[in-house]
N, C-alpha and C positions, 0 to 999 in steps of 0.2 A: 449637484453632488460633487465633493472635493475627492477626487483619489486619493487612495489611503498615504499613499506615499509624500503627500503636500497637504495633507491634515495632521496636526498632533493627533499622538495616541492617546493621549490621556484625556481628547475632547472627546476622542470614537469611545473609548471606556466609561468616561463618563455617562456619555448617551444611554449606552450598551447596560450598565446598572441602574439608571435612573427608569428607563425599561422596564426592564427584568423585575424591581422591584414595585414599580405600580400597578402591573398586567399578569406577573406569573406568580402563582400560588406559593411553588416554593420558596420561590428568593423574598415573594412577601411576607410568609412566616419567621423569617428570619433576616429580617432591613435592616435587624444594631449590625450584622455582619459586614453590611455592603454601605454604611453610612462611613464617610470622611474620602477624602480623595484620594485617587489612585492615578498618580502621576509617572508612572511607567509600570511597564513591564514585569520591573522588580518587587511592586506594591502588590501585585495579584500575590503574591504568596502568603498572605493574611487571610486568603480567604478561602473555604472550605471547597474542599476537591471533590469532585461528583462523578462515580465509577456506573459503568452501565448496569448493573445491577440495582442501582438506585432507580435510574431514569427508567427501566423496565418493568421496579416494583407496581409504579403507578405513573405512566408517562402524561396521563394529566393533568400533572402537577406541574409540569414542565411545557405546560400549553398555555398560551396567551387569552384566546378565547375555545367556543365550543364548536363554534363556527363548521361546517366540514371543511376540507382541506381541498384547494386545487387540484394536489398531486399528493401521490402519496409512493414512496420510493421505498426500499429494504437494503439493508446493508447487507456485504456477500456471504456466501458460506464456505469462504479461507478458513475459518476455527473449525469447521463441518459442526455449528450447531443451528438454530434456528434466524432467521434475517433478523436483522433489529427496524420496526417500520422507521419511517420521519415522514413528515406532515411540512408539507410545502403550501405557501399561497401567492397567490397573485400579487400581493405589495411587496413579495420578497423581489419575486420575478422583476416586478415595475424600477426597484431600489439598485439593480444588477444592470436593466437593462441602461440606465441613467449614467452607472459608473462608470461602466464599459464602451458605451456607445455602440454605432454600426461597426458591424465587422467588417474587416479588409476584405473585398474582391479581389481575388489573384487571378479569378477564370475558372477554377476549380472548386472540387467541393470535397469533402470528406466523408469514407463510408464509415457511420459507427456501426461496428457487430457490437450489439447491445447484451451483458450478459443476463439471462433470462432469469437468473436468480434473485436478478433484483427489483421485479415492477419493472413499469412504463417508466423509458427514458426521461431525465427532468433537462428538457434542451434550453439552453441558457441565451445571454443575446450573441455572447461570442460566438457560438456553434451554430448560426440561424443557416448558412449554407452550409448543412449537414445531412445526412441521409440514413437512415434507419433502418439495421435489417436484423434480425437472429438468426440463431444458429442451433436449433435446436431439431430440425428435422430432415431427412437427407435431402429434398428439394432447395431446401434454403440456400448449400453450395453452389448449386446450378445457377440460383437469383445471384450469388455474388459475385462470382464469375460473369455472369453476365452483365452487369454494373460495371465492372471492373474493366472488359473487354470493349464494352461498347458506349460507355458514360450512362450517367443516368438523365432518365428521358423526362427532361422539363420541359416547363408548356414554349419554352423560346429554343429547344431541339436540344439534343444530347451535352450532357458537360462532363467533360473528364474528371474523372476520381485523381486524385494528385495524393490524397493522403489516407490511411486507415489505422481507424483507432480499436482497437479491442482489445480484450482480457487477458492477460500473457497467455495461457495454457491454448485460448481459442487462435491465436498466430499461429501457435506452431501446429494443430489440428488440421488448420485450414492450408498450411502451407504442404503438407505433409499429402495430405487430398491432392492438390496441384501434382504433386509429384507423381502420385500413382496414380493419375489422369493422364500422365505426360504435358501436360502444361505449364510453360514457363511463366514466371511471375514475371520475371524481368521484362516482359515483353508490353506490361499496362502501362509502364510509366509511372508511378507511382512514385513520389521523391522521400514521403515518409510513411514509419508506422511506429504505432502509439501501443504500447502496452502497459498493462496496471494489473493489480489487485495479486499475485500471489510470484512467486520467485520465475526470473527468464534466465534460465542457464547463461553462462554467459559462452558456453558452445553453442548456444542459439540464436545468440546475439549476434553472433559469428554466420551462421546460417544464414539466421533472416536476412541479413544487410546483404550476404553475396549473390543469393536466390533473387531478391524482388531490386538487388542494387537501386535502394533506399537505406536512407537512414532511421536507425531505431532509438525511439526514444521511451524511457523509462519514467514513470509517474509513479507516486507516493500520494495517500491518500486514503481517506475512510469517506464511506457512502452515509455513513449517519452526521456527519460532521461536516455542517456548508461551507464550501470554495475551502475545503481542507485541501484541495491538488497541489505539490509541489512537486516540481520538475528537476530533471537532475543536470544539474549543470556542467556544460561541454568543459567549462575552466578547471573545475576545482574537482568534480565528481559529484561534489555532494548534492543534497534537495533545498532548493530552495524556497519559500511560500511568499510567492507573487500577490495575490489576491489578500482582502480583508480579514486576518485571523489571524489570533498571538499564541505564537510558542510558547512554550516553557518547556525546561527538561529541569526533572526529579528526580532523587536516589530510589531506586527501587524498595530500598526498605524501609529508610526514616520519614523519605516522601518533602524534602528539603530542596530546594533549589541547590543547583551545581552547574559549577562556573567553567566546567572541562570532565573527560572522560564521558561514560555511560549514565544512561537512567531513562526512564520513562518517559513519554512524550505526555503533553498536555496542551488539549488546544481549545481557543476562547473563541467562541463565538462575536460575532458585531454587529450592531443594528446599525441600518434595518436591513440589513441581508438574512439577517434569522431574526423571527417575529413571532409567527406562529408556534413555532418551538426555539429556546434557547438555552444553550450549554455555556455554563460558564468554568473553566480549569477543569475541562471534563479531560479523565484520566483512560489515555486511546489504550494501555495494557501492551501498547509498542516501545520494545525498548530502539532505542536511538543513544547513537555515539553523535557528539559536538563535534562538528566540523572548524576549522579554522577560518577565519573572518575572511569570507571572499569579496575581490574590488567589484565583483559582477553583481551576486546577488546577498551580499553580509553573510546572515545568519545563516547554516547552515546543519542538515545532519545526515547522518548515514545512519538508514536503516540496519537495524541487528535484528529483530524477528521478536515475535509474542511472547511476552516475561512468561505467561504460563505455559511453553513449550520450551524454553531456553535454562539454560543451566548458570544459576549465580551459586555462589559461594562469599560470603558476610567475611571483611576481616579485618581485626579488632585494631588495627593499627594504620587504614585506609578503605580507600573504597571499597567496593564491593568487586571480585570479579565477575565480570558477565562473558557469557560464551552464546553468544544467540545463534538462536536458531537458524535462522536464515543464512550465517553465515556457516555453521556446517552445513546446510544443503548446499551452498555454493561448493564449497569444498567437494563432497560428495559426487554432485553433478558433474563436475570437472574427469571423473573415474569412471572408463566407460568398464569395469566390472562391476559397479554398484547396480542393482537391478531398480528397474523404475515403477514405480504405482499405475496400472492402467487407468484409464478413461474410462470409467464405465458407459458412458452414451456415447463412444466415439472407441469401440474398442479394435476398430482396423488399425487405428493409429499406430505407426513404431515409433518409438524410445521421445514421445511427447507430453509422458508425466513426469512426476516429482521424482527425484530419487527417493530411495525408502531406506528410512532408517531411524533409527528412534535415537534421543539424549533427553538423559537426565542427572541430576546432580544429590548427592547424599553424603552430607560431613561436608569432608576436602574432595572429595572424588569425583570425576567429572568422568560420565560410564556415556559412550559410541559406539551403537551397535549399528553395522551396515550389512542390510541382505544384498548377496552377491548373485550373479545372475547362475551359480555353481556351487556346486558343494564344497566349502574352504577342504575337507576329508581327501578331493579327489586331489586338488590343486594346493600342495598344501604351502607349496614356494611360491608362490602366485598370490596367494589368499595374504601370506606374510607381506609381501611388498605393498599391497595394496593396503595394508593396514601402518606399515610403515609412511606412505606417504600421506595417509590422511592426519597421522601426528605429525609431518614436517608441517603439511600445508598449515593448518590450526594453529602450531606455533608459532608461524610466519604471520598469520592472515588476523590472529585474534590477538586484539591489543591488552598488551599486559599478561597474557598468558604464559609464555615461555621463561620470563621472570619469575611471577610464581610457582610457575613448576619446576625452575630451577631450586628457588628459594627453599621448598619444601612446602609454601606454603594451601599446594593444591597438588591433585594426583592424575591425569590423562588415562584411560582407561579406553582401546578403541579393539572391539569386537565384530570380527567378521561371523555371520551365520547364510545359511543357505536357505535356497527357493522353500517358502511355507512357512518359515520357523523364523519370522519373526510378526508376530500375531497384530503389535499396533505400531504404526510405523507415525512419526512426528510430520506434520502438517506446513506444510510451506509453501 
C-alpha cells in the first residue's frame, strides 16, 4: 500500500470510481456519470453531490455487498437528531492497518472516553495502544480516575495514560468532577488531550491546558465519513486532513466550487478504506472558510458551523455572506453573562454547556438572540454592554461582515432576553 501522500490522486480516484461503479448499486445506475477520467481534485466537480438525506433514503444503495457488517458505528447527535449508522468491515480495517502500519511505542497509552452516542468504538491500527471507557454512568468517573492515577493494568503491569481523547463537552464534565472531588489533574501527568465533535470554548481551552498542564488539541471531523479527522494545525490554526480523503469546498447556494472565502465542505471517500459503504462528494452541511496555503499541512479550513443553523445572506454582486454558527457560539462563550444549556445527564456540572442563544437570518438581517443568566429589565446597562460587545466581537471575528454592514448591504440585529424566554437555543 502507497501512502496517499506518494501516490497520485487521480490513481486513488480512479480506483475509488472503478469501485463504486462495479459493486455499489447507486454509482452503478448511474456509470455515464463517473465514466472518463478524473485527473484531480478539480474534475470531481462534474459529478453529482450526495446529501445524507439521500444516503438515509435507502443506505443500501450505497452498500457494496449484503454481507453483515464487522462494526457498525453512528454519527453523533451535535444536530440533536437521530445517529446516521455506517457499516464497517474487516477489508477496510486490513487496508488501514497496511497504510499505517504499527504504531509508535512511546511507553504510554491513551484513554479514549468513548462518546456513547455513537456505538462500539471502531479502534483503527493507529490507536492499537489505546484504552476504552464511558462516561455514561457515576462509577465510570471513579474507573477513570483510577486509570488515570494509577496506569492501566496490562498483563506486562501498569502503563501510564500520557494522553486523553474525548468529546469536548465530556473534558470539561470530567474536569469539572476532578474539581469538586478536589483532585488535581495536573498531578497524572498527562502531556495531551484530544477533543472533538461540538464547540471547546476557547475559556476552556484556557482551563483544560492550566488544570491537567497538557496540551489541547482540537479535531474536526464527521463519524459517518472514513479517516474524515483533521487536526488543527499549531502553524497556521487551520484543519488539516492527513489521512486518505478529498476535500472540496462549495458555494452554499449554487453548490459551485470556490477558489477562496466560505462554503460548504465536501468529502470523498477512497478505496479501499471505504468498501462496504462508499461516499462519493458527499455534502457534510458544514460550512467551512479556505485557509491559506500552509508549508505544514497545504490545504486547509476553519470550521464556521452547520449551514442549517448559521446565518447566509445571497448577494447579487458576490459571495454570499456567511455568519456561522459556530462562530457566534465562540463569541458568545467568550461573555461570561450569556447563560449556558445544562447537561442533562451530568446536571451537577457548572458553566460546562454551550452557551444559549439562537441566530437566524431573513432578507438582509442577521437577528442574535442571547439568553442572559439575568433579566436584561433588572440590569439594563449591563444587558446594553454585553450586547454591544457581541456586535464588536462578530465584526471583528466574521469575515466580510463589518464590510457589509458598513456597505448596507446586511443588518446585525443582536438581542439580549432573560432566564426561560428563550424557548430553542442554536446547537453547537
Amino acid at each position: 500500500m502507497i501512502p496517499p501522500g506518494r501516490r497520485p490522486l487521480a490513481e486513488q480516484l480512479g480506483d475509488t470510481l472503478a469501485f463504486a461503479v462495479e459493486h455499489i448499486p447507486w454509482y452503478r445506475e448511474r456509470a455515464t456519470a463517473y465514466q472518463g477520467p478524473i485527473l484531480d481534485a478539480e474534475s470531481l466537480a462534474r459529478l453529482p453531490i450526495i446529501d445524507r438525506p439521500t444516503v438515509l433514503a435507502d443506505p443500501r444503495a450505497f452498500a457494496s455487498t449484503d454481507a453483515w457488517p464487522s462494526r457498525v458505528t453512528y454519527s453523533s447527535s451535535t444536530t440533536g437528531g437521530i445517529g446516521q449508522p455506517r457499516w464497517r468491515s474487516d477489508a477496510e480495517q486490513d487496508a488501514l492497518t497496511e497504510l499505517l502500519g504499527p504504531p509508535p511505542d512511546d511507553g504510554g497509552v491513551t484513554l479514549v472516553i468513548h462518546p456513547f452516542d455513537q456505538g462500539p468504538p471502531a479502534a483503527s491500527a493507529a490507536g492499537a495502544r489505546r484504552v476504552y471507557v464511558g462516561m455514561i454512568v457515576p462509577w465510570h468517573f471513579d474507573l477513570i480516575h483510577q486509570i488515570l492515577a494509577e496506569g492501566w493494568a496490562s498483563p506486562s503491569g501498569p502503563v501510564k495514560i500520557t494522553a486523553v481523547d474525548c468529546f469536548s463537552p465530556g473534558l470539561r464534565i470530567l474536569t469539572e468532577w476532578f474539581d469538586q472531588h478536589d483532585i488535581d489533574p495536573g498531578s497524572f501527568g498527562v502531556s495531551d488531550l484530544v477533543g472533538y465533535g461540538s464547540l471547546q470554548p476557547r475559556g476552556w481551552r484556557r482551563r483544560l491546558e492550566q488544570v491537567w498542564g497538557a496540551r489541547y488539541h482540537d479535531l474536526y471531523g464527521l463519524s459517518e465519513v472514513v479517516l474524515s479527522d483533521a487536526a488543527q494545525c499549531p502553524h497556521c490554526g487551520a484543519y488539516h486532513f492527513a489521512l486518505p480523503v478529498v476535500p472540496e469546498v462549495v458555494d452554499p447556494v449554487t453548490r459551485q466550487p470556490v477558489p477562496r472565502g466560505t462554503g460548504v465542505l465536501l468529502l470523498t471517500e477512497l478505496y479501499p478504506y471505504a468498501q462496504l459503504q462508499l461516499l462519493v462528494r458527499y455534502w457534510t452541511d458544514d460550512l467551512v472558510e479556505l485557509a491559506k496555503p500552509c508549508p505544514i499541512g497545504g490545504f486547509g479550513i476553519f470550521f464556521r458551523g452547520r449551514r442549517a443553523s448559521s446565518a447566509i445572506i445571497p448577494r447579487a454582486d458576490g459571495d454570499a455572506l456567511v455568519v456561522g454558527s459556530l462562530q457566534v457560539g465562540e463569541v458568545c462563550a467568550d461573555v461570561a453573562d450569556v447563560a449556558v444549556d445544562p447537561i442533562a445527564w451530568a446536571p451537577w456540572a457548572v458553566d460546562v454547556g454551550p452557551p444559549r442563544f439562537s441566530l437566524h437570518a431573513a432578507d438582509r438581517d442577521i437577528v442574535v438572540t442571547v439568553a442572559l443568566r439575568y433579566a436584561p429589565s433588572v440590569f439594563p446597562t449591563r444587558a446594553g454592554e454585553v450586547r454591544a460587545r457581541i456586535v464588536d466581537d462578530l465584526r471583528r471575528e466574521v469575515t466580510g461582515l463589518a464590510g457589509a454592514l458598513d456597505r448596507g448591504e446586511a443588518r446585525l440585529h443582536v438581542d439580549a432576553v432573560g432566564p426561560g424566554h428563550l424557548r430553542e437555543a442554536t446547537k453547537v
